[in-house]
Steps between C-alpha positions, in 0.01 A plus 500: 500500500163383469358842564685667267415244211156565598540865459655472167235304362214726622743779332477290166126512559465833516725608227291247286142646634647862396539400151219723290230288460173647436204360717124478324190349562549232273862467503752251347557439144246263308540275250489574109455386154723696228480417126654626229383492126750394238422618147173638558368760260359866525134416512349624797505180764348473863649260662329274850586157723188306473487328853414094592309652782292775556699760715842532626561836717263750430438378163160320409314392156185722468207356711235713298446765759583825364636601816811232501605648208911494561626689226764775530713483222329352162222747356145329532467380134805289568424399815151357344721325222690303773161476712356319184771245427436162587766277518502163412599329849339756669739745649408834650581856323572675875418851404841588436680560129776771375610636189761263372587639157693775585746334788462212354434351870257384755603564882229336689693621838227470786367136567509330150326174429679208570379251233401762174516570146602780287186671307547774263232707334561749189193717546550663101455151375281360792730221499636251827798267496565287810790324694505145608504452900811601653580516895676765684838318550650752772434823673631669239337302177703620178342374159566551157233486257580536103267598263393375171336816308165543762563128593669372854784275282702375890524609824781445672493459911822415613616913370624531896828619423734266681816562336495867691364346790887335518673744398346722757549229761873514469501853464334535895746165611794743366415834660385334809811298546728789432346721754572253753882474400468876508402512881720226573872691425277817663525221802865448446471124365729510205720232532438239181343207689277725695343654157499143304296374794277760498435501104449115554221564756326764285533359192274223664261707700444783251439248221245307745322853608491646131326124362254525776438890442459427143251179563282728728496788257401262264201337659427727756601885359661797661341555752570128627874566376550787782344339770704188464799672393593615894341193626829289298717772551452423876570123452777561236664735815494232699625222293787717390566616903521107601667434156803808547530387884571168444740563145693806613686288769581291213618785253646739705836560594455661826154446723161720433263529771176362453305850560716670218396182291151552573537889459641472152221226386217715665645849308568305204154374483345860568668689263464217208131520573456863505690540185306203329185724602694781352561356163187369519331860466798641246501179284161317554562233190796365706343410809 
């Protein structure tokens, strides 16, 4: 028995290592800083995060040296604007700046600053506004920043959307937990108790996984989420394994062998993870 729990978990594994996952050099997601500009009007705007220190990643202040010159996106005149800028506590321009007045954004998506502030320059009026301090909050940061004519009027940094963060919590508890009733008639355990029980265990266990999931996305990102993901999928098989042993000689009406107990939790477990995965690619704002 043993052996053949062993097996199924290596097949887990394996199904789970199959998944398309690209592989790079410098793999795994990375933190990022997303803003978006309320109100702002159609004069042209470049838009930077002015760093409390004077790197992060690849990104540096200017040393002087005209070969450390970072500078792929912003043409040189407004690179030298930035370059020029100094700020009143001292924070770094890092050599990095985007157009903001036409998405009305800045995606800083590749080793933001931690501790920074929002600068803006409006090179037809030669003209800066700037942000008070604000610290990346998650992996994700979300802020909101309204604008007062060429003037930074609030900024908002609690804009992480958690209202669809719970909604698309109970949306993965829901699917998950009725792909596992799904396999369960497929296993011929139908009668009342039998499906109560297990609807009790999953409502407990998927709720559990899914707050964890959504805690590690949170702090840690996506990358994080998948790796942990079939780690507690492993430890949420077992729980419900000991958990359906122990309550279906309870429920039932007539006795079910442990290994067909196992068999259904293992199978259950499998196919609610591969199709989490699935939905994951179809419907990535759920997961």
């Amino acid at each position: 028995m043993k052996r053949k729990l062993t097996t199924w978990i290596m097949c887990f594994i394996m199904v789970f290592a199959m998944l398309p996952i690209t592989a790079h050099a410098d793999t795994g997601s990375k933190p990022s800083v997303r803003i978006n500009f309320e109100n702002m009007g159609e004069e042209v705007c470049y838009g930077t995060l002015l760093s409390k220190t004077d790197s992060t990643g690849p990104s540096s202040a200017w040393d002087g040296n005209p070969e450390h010159i970072y500078n792929y996106d912003l043409d040189m005149d407004i690179w030298q604007a930035f370059v020029d800028y100094e700020d009143a506590d001292g924070y770094y321009f890092l050599q990095e700046g985007w157009l903001c007045s036409e998405s009305k954004e800045l995606n800083w998506t590749y080793y933001p600053p931690s501790s920074f502030k929002i600068l803006l320059y409006y090179p037809e009026l030669d003209t800066y506004t700037v942000s008070g301090i604000y610290e990346r909050y998650a992996f994700d940061s979300y802020f909101r920043v309204t604008m007062d004519g060429l003037e930074i009027k609030s900024v908002d940094d609690k804009a992480y959307d958690f209202t669809w963060e719970l909604i698309s919590l109970a949306c993965r508890v829901v699917v998950t937990i009725a792909l596992e009733l799904a396999i369960a008639l497929l296993f011929g355990l139908r009668q009342k108790k039998l499906i109560m029980t297990i609807l009790g265990v999953n409502v407990v266990t998927q709720i559990g996984l899914n707050v964890a999931l959504n805690i590690i996305n949170y702090n840690r990102g996506a990358y994080m989420f998948v790796f942990c993901y079939v780690l507690l999928e492993i430890l949420v098989f077992i729980v419900e394994a000991v958990a359906y042993t122990v309550l279906f000689c309870k429920s039932s009406e007539s006795q079910i062998s442990k290994k067909r107990t196992v068999s259904y939790a293992l199978i259950a477990n499998i196919v609610s993870f591969i199709g989490g995965m699935a939905i994951a690619q179809l419907v990535p704002g759920i997961f």
